[in-house]
N, C-alpha and C positions, 0 to 999 in steps of 0.2 A: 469541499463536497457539500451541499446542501443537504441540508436534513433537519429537521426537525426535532430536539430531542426534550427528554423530560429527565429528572434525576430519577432515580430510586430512593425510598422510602430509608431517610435519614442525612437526603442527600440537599443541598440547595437546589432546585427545580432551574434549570438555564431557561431564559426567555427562548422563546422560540422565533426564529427571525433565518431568513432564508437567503442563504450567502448569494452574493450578487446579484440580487434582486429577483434570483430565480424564480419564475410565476408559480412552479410546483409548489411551493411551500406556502403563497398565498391561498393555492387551491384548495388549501387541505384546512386550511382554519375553518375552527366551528362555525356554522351562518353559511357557508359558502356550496353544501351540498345542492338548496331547494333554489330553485328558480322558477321564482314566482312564490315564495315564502313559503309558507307549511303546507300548502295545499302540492305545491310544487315538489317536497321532497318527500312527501307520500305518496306521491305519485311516480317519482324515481326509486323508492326503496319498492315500491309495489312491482314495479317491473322488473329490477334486478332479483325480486324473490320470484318471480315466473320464472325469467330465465333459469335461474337455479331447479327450480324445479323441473324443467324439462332435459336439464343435463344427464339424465340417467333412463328418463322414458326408452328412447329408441333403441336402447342397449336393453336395460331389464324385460321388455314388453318380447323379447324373441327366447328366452326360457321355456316358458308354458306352453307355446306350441311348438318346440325343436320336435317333436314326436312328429306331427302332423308334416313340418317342412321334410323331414327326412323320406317321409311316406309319399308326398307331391313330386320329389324330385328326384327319389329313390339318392340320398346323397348316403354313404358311406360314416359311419358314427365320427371317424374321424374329420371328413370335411365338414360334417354338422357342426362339427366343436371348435370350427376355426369362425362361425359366425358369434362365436361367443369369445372368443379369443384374438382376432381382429380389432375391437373396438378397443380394447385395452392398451394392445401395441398401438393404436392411434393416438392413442390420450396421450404416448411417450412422442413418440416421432411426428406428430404436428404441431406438438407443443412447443416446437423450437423454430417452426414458423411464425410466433403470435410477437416477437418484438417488430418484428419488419413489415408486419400486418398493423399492428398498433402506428408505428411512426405513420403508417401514409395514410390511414383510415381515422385514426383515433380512437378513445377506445369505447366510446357510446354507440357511434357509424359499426365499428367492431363488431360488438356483441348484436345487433341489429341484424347485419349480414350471416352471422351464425345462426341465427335461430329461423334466416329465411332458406341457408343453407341445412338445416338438421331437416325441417321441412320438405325440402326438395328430397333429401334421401331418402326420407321416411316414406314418402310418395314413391318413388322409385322401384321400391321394393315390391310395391301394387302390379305391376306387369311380372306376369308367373313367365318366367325364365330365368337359371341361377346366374348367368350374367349381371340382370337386372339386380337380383337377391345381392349379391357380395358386392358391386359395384354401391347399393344404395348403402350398406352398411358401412363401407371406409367412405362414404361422403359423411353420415351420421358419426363416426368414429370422429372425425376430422374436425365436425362443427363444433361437438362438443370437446374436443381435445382445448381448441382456442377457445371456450366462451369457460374450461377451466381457468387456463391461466388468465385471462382477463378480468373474471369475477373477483379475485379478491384485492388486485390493484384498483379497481374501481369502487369496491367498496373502502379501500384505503384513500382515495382520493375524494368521494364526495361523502362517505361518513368517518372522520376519523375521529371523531368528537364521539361516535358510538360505535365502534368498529368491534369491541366484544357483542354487540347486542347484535349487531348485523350478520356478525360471522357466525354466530349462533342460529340464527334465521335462517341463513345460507344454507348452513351443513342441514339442517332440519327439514329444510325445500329440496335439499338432496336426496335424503332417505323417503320421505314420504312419495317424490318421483318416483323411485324407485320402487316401494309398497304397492303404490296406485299401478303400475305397466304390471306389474308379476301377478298381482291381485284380481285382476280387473280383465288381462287379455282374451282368460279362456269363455270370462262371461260374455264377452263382449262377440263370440263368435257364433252364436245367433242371430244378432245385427247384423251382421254380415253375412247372410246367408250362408254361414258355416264355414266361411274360404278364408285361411288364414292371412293369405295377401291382405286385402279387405280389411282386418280387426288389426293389422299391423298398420295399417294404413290409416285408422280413424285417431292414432297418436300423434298424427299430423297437427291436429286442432288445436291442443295446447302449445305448439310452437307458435301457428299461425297468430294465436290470442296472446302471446307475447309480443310478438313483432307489433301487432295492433296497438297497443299497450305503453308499447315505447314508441310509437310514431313522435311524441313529442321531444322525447332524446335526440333524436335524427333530424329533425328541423331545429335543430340549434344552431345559432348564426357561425360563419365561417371563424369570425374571430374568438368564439366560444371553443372551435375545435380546435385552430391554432394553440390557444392557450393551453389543452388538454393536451396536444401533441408535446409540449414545451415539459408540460407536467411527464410523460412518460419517455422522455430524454428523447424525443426526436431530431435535436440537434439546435442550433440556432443558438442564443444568449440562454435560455433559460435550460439545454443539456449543457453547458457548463460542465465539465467537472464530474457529469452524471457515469458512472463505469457501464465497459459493454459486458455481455454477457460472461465472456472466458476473465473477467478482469476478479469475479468473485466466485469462479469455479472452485478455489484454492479456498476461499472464505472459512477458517470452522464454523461461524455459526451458519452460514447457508449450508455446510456438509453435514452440519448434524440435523439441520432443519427439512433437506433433501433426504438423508437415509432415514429417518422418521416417517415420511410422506412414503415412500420406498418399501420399508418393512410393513408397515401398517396394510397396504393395499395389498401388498402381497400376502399378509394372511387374510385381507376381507375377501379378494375373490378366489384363494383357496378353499376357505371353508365355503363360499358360494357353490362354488363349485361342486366337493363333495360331500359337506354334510351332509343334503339327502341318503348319499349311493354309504354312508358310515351307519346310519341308522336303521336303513335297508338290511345293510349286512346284517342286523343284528336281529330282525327280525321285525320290524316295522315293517306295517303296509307303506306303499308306493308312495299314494296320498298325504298318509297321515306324515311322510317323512317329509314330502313337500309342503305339508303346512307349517311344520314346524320351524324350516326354514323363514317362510313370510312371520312366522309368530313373532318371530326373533328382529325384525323391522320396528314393531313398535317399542320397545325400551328402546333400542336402536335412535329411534327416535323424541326419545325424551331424554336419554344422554347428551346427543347433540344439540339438544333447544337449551341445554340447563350447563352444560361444561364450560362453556367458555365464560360465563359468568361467575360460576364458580373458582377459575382457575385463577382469574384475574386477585380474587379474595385470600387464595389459599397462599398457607405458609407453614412449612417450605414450599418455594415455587415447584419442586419437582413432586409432590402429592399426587395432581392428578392424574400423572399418568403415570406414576405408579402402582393407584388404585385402577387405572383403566386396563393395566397392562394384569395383574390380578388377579381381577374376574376371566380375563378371559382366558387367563391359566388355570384358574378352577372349572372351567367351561370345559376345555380339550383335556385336562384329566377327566372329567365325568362322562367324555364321549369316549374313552379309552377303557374303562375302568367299569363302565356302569352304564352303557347308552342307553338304553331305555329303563332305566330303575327309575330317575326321573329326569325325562326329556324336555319339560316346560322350565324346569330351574336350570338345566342348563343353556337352555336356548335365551332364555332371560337372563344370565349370567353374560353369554355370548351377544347378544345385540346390547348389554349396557356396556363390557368392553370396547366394542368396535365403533359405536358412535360415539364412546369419551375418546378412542384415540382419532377418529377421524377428521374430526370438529379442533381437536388442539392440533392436529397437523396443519389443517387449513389456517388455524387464528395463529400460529406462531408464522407464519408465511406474513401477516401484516402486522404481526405486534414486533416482529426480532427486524422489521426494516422501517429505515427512518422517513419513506416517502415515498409518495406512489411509484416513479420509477423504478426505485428498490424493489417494490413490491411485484412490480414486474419481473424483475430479471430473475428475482428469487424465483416467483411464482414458476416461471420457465422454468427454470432449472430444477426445482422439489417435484413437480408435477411431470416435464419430459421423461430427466433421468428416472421419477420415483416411480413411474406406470411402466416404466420400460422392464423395471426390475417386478415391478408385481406383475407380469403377463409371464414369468417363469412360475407361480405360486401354483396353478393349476396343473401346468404341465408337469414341473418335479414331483410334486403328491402323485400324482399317477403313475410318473414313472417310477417309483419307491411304492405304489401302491403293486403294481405289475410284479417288480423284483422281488417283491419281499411275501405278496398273497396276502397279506392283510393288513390292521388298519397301525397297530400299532406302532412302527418304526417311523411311518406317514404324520401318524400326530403329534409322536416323540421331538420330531422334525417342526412341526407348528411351534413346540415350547420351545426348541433352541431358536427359532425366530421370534418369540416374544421376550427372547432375553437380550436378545441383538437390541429390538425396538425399544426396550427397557435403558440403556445405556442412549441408544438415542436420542429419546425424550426427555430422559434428565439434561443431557447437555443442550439441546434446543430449548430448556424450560428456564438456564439461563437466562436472568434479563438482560444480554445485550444486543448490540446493534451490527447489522452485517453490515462491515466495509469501514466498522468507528475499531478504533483501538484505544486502552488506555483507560482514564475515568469518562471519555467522551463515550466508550461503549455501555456504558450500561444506564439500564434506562427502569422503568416501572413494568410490572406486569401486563399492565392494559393498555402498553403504549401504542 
């Protein structure tokens, strides 16, 4: 098997050297991201943090006006709620198209084709008919499902020299996507002469200005893509050895690193979903309960710029998401117990849980595998199976919301899912390696 590995701390460090010459493991050595030197791999890390950053626009930007859509098309509260529930089942069930997209495409061509795909849906949604509507959303659901699982194999292959620093960037160009579409939608509906097609439709521009961005990824010589295909086991000398996807279904560290990715999203778009209508209950205006929501974006987002740097330092390895898992249990006790006594410490308890466990889900997806293919099959499998399981997170809360009339048994339910993710994350916070057994499995933190 090639890989790549490093000891852990106490350990002899093995050279890193890539079994039969396999070119994935030349890919990955430091120097090897920038072409065309430092100008070139700023220019690569710059585009893969667009991308990232648009991974959540076309999703988050249809919240703020579900009022308005439902009023255009008179749709039913419940068919409203499958535009918001749709994108999630996508993130699972396309996700398992991105190995077979990878071999033919590579994974630069890849994520290129996704963001002219997120684009196209995003546009889509501009013709007011709901055909149009839920057709452009499973394109958008779809694009972003693959430019998931590609992002962090890619950042495994052309930074792994910085791959804490990058996947901290990563998750941080995710939330703030996300901030910016829920923030920004309803203002933006006066440009628009008020027509929410229109203002969903001007999210277009940051795909478009990614695609532009990376034009220089996509003009990389045939032999450049060959090579990268080799790197993400598309067969040939350099897949060698490389496993298909059902070969580390069985894996425990891809099963712990997959129910991590799993539990985690299924409390983030849980509480997406209802913490507004919890704060409501409680006597919070409308507004102010949907602000509190977006409040909760920014630590959100400094968790995720600051965790994976951290995690790499901490010891015991299983600290941070312990602390991340925590907070945001003293968060859903305080929405249980006390919703609005004080609503900003919890909401700021609740966005620094959610972006420390997001950011370690995503960076244990390249640090627990040994090479960009790993990083692949993992990515698939954490991200297919782990979205499939959080697209129940919204629906069970409601349906326990319904049964039961109020919020308590609902939240009760959020803390036995942060204890599931608790047990998770410890054993994904293991340093070893999916698919090594033995002393070849374990490796460093920031491997």
């Amino acid at each position: 098997m090639s890989a790549l590995r490093q000891a852990a701390p106490g350990h002899s460090p093995a050279r890193a050297r890539p079994a039969g010459g396999d070119p994935a493991g030349a890919a990955e050595l430091p120097g090897r991201s920038a072409r065309g030197g430092r100008f070139g791999g700023l220019l690569l890390a710059a585009g893969l943090l667009l991308i990232g950053l648009n991974l959540r626009i076309g999703v988050a930007s249809v919240g703020p006006v579900l009022d308005d859509i439902r009023a255009s098309l008179g749709l039913s509260a419940t068919a409203a709620s499958l535009l918001t529930t749709i994108p999630v089942i996508a993130f699972g069930a396309f996700a398992f198209l991105t190995p077979a997209l990878t071999r033919r495409f590579g994974m630069h061509r890849l994520l290129g084709a996704t963001m002219i795909a997120l684009a196209a849906g995003i546009v889509l949604r501009l013709h007011p008919s709901m055909s149009a509507l839920f057709a452009g959303t499973v394109v958008v659901g779809a694009a972003i499902a693959i430019g998931n699982v590609v992002m962090p194999a890619a950042i495994k292959r052309d930074f792994s020299h910085r791959a804490g620093l990058m996947m901290g960037l990563y998750s941080t160009a995710l939330f703030v996507g996300a901030a910016l579409a829920s923030g920004l939608t309803v203002p933006l509906l006066p440009l628009a002469g008020g027509v929410w097609q229109a203002a969903l439709a001007l999210w277009a521009i940051p795909a478009v200005a990614a695609v532009l961005l990376w034009i220089p990824q996509l003009r990389r010589s045939s032999g450049r893509v060959a090579r990268a295909r080799s790197a993400d086991g598309s067969g040939g000398r350099g897949g060698q050895g490389a496993p298909a996807l059902r070969a580390i279904l069985r894996d425990p560290v891809a099963l712990a690193v997959t129910a991590l990715m799993g539990l985690q999203s299924m409390s983030y778009y849980a509480a997406l979903t209802w913490v507004p209508s919890i704060l409501s209950s409680a006597g919070m205006g409308a507004d102010e309960a949907g602000w509190m929501l977006s409040f909760s974006a920014f630590p959100g987002i400094a968790a995720s710029l600051v965790t994976p740097a951290l995690a790499r330092r901490a010891r015991p390895a299983w600290l941070p998401i312990v602390l991340a898992v925590g907070v945001s249990g003293v968060a859903f006790a305080g929405l249980a117990l006390a919703p609005t006594a004080a609503p900003y410490v919890w909401m700021t308890l609740l966005g620094l849980g959610q972006g420390a466990a997001i950011s370690l889900a995503l960076s244990y997806i390249v640090w627990r595998s040994p090479d960009a293919h790993h990083t692949g099959q993992v990515s698939t499998m954490a991200q297919g199976f782990g979205y499939l399981l959080a697209g129940l997170g919204p629906i069970g809360l409601g349906a326990l919301r319904s049964a039961t009339g109020g919020w308590t048994v609902p939240i009760a339910a959020l803390g036995v899912m942060l204890v599931a993710q608790l047990i998770a994350g410890v054993a994904a916070s293991r340093p070893r390696l999916v698919g090594a057994r033995g002393q070849d499995a374990t490796v460093s933190a920031d491997a």
